[in-house]
Each structure stands twice: as C-alpha cells, then as structure tokens.
SEBA-642662 format. One line per field, with one value per atom (N, C-alpha, C, O, CB): residue number from 0; residue in three letters; atom name; x, y, z negated. Coordinates in pm, whole numbers. Glycine has a CB too. Layout:
<torses>
num: (NUM:...) $
residu: (ALA:...) $
atome: (CA:...) $
px: (X:...) $
py: (Y:...) $
pz: (Z:...) $
</torses>
This chain:
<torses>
num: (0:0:0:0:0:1:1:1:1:1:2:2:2:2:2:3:3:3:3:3:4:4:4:4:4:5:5:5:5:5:6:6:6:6:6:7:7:7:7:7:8:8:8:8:8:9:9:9:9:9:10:10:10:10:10:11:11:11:11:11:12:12:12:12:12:13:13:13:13:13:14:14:14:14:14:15:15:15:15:15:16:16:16:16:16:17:17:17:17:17:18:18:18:18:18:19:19:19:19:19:20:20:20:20:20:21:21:21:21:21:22:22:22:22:22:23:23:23:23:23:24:24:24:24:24:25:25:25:25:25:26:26:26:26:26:27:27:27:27:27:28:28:28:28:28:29:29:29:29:29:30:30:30:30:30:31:31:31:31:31:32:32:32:32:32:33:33:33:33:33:34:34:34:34:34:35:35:35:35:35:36:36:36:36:36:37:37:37:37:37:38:38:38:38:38:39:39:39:39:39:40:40:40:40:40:41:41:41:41:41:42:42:42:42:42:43:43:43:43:43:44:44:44:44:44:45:45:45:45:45:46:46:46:46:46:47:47:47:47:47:48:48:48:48:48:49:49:49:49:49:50:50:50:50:50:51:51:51:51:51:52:52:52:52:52:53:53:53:53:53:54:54:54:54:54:55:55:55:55:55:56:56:56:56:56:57:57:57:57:57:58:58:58:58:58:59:59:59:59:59:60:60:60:60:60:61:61:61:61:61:62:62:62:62:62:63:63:63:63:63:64:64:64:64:64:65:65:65:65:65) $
residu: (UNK:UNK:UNK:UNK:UNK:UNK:UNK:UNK:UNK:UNK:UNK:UNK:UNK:UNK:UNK:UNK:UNK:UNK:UNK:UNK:UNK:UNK:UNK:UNK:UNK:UNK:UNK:UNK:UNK:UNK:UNK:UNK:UNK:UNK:UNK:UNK:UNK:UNK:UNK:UNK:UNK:UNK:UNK:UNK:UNK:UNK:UNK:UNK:UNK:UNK:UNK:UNK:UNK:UNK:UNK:UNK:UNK:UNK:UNK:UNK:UNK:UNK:UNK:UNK:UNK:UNK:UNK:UNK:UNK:UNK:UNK:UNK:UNK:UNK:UNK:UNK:UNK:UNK:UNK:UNK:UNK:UNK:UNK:UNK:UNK:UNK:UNK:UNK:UNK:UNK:UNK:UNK:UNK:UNK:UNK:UNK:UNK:UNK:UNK:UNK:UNK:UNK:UNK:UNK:UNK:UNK:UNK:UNK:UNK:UNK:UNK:UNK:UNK:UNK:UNK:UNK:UNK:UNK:UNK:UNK:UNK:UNK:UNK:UNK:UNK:UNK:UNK:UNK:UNK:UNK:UNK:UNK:UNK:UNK:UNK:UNK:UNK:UNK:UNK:UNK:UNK:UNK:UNK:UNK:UNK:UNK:UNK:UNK:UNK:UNK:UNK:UNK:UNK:UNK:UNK:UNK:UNK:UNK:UNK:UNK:UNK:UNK:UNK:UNK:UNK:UNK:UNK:UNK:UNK:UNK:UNK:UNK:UNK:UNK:UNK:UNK:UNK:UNK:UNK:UNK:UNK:UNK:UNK:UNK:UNK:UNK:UNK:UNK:UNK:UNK:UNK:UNK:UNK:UNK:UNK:UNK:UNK:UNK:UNK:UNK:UNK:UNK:UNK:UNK:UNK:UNK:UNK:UNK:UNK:UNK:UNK:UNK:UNK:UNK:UNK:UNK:UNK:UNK:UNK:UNK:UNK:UNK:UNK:UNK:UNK:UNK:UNK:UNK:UNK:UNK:UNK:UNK:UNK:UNK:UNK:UNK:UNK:UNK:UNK:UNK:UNK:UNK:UNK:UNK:UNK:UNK:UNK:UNK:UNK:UNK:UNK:UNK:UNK:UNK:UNK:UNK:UNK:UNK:UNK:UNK:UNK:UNK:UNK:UNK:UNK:UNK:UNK:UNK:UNK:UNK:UNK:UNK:UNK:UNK:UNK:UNK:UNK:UNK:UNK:UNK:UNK:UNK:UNK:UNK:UNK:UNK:UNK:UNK:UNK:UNK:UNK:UNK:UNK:UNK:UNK:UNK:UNK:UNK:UNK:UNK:UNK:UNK:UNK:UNK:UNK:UNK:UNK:UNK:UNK:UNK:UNK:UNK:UNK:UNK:UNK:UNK:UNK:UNK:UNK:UNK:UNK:UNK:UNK:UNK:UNK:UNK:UNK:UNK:UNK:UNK) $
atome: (N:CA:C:O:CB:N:CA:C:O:CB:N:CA:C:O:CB:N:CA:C:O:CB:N:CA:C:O:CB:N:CA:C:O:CB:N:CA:C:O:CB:N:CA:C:O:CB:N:CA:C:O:CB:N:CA:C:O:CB:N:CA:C:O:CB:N:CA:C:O:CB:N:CA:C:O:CB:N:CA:C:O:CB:N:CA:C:O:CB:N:CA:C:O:CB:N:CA:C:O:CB:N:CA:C:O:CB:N:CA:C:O:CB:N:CA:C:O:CB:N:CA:C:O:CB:N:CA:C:O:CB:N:CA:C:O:CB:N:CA:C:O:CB:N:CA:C:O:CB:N:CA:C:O:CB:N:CA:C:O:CB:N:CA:C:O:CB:N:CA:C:O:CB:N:CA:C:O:CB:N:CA:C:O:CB:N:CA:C:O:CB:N:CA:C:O:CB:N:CA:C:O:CB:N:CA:C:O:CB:N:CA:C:O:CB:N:CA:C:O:CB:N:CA:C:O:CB:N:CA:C:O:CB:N:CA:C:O:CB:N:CA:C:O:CB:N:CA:C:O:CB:N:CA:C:O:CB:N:CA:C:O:CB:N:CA:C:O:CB:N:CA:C:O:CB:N:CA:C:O:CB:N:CA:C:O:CB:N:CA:C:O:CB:N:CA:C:O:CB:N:CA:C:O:CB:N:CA:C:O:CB:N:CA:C:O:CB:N:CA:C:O:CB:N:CA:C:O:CB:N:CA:C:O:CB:N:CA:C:O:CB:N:CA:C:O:CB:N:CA:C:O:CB:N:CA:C:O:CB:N:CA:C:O:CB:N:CA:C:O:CB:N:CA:C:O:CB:N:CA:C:O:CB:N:CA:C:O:CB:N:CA:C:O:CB) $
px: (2398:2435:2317:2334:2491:2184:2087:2030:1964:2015:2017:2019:2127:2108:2061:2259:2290:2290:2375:2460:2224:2190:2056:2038:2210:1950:1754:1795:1708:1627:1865:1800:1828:1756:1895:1957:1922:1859:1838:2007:1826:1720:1565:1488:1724:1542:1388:1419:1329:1380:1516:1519:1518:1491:1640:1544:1553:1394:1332:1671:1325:1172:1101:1018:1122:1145:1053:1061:981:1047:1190:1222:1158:1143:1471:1140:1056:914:870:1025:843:715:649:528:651:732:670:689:777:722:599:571:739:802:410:790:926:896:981:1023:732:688:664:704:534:581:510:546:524:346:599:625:543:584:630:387:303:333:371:128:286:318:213:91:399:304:179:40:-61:220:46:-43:-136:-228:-34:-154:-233:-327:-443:-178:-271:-282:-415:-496:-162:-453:-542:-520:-435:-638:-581:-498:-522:-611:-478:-506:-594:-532:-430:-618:-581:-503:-466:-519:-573:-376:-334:-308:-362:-251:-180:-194:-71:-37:-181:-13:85:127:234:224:-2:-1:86:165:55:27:117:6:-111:212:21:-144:-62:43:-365:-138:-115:-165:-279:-113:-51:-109:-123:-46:22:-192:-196:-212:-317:-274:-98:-76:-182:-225:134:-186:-280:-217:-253:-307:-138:-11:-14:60:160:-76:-124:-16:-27:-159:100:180:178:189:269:163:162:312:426:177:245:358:287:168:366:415:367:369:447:485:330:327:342:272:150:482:480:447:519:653:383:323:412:421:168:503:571:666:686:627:765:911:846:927:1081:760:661:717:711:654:800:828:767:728:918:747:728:810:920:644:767:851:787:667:899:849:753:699:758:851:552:498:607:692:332:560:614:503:383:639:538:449:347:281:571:362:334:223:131:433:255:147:34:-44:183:54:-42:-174:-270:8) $
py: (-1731:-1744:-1788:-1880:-1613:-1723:-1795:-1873:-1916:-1753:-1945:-2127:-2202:-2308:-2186:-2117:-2279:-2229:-2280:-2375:-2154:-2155:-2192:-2254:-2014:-2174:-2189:-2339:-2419:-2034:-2383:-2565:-2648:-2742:-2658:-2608:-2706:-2703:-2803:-2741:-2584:-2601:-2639:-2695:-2507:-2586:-2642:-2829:-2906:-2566:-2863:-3001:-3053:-3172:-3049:-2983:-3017:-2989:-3092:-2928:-2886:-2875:-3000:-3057:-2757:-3050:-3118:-3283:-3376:-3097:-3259:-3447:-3429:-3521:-3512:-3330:-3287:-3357:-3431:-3104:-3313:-3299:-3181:-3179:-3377:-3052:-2959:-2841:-2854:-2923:-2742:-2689:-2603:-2570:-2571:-2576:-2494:-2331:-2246:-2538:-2304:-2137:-2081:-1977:-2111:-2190:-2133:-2223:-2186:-2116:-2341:-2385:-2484:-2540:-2291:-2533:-2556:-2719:-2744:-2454:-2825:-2938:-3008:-3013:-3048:-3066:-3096:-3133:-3071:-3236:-3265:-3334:-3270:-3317:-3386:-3129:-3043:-3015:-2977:-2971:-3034:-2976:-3016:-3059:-3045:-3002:-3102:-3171:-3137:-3082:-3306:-3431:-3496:-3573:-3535:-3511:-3528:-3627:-3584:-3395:-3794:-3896:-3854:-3758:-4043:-3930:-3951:-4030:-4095:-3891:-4081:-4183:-4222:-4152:-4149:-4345:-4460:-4450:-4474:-4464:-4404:-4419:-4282:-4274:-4561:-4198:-4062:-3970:-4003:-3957:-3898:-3821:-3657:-3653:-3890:-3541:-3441:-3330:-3301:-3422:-3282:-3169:-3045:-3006:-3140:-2993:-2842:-2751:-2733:-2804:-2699:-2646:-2500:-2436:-2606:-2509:-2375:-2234:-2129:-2349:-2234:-2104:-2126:-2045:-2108:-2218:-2244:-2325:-2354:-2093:-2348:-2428:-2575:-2651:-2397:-2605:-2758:-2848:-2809:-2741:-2975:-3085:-3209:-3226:-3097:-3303:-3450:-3546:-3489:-3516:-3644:-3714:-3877:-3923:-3675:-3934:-4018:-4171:-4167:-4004:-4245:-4317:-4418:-4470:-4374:-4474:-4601:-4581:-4666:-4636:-4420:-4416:-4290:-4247:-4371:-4249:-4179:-4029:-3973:-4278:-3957:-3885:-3779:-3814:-3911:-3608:-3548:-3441:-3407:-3523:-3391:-3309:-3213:-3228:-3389:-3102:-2975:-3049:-3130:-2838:-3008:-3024:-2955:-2867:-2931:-3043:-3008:-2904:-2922:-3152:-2812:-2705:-2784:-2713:-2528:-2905:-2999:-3088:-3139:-3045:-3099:-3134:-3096:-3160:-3184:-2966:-2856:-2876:-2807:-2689) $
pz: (-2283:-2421:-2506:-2587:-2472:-2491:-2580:-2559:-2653:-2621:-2414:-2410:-2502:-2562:-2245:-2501:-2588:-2723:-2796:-2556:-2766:-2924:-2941:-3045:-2998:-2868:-2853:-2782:-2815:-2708:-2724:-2667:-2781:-2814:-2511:-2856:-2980:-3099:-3167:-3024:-3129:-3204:-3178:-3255:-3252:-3034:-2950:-2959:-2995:-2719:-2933:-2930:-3076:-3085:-2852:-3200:-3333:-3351:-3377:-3429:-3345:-3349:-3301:-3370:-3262:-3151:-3123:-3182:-3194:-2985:-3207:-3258:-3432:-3513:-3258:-3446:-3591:-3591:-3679:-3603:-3455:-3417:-3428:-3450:-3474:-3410:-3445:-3308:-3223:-3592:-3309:-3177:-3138:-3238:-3187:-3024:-3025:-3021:-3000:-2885:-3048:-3039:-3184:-3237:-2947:-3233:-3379:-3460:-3575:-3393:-3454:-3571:-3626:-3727:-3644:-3557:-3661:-3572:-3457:-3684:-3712:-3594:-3529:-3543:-3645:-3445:-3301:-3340:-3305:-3195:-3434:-3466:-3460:-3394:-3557:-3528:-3512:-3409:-3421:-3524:-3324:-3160:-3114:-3195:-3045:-2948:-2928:-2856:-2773:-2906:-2844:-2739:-2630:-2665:-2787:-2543:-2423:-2331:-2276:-2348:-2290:-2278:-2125:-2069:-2313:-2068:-1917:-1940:-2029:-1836:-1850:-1738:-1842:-1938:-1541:-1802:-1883:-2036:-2091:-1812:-2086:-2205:-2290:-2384:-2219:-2208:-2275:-2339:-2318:-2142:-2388:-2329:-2385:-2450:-2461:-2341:-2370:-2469:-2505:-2288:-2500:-2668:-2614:-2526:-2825:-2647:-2697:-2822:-2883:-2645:-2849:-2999:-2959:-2863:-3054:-3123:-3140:-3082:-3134:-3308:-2991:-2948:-2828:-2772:-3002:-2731:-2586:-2475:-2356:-2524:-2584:-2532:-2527:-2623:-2573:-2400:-2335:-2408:-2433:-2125:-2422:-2491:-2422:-2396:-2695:-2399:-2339:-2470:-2546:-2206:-2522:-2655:-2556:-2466:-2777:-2634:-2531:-2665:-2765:-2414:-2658:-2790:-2800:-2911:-2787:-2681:-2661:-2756:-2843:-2519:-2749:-2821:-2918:-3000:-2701:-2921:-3030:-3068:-3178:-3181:-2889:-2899:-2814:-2703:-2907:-2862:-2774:-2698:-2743:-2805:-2598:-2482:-2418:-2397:-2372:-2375:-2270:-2166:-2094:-2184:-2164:-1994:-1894:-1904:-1962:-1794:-1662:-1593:-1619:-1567:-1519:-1495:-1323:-1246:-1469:-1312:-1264:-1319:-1256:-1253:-1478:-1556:-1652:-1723:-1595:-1628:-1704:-1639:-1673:-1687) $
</torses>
C-alpha cells in the first residue's frame, strides 16, 4: 500500500530536481562525473542520484553504482 502512494510522489520530487528524503534540491548536492555523460550527486542526506545531462533528468543510483 505505501509504494503506491511514496512512488508517485518520489517520482514528482525527482522530476522537481529535488532530493526524495529531505527535500533539499539536488543542485545542491555534490557532483561527481562518470561515464556517458551522466555524472553522480550526493545530497546533503547521503543519498545517491544519477544526473543524466542529455534529457537533464535525475534518478536513484543503482546499488551497482554507488
């Protein structure tokens, strides 16, 4: 039941640009480039985000990409 009330609002946070824990937005964060032009955030709350620059959207790390 509280996946489908928390995924759409986590997905409304992030198309915001803003973190899905605290609220504060990414930009904030700190940024750290990889590979095909993505690079990765970390919000001040220790949660991992992918920043993708092509469609200028971001998304949860993969626990693969942490």
């Amino acid at each position: 039941m509280f996946k489908n009330i928390l995924g759409p609002v986590q997905a409304w946070l992030l198309s915001k640009g803003k973190c899905v824990g605290c609220g504060t937005l990414l930009s904030e964060g700190t940024y750290k480039k990889i590979a095909n032009g993505e690079e990765q955030v970390v919000c001040k709350c220790g949660r991992v985000f992918i920043y993708d620059k092509e469609t200028k959207k971001y998304r949860r790390a993969l626990m693969s990409e942490v």
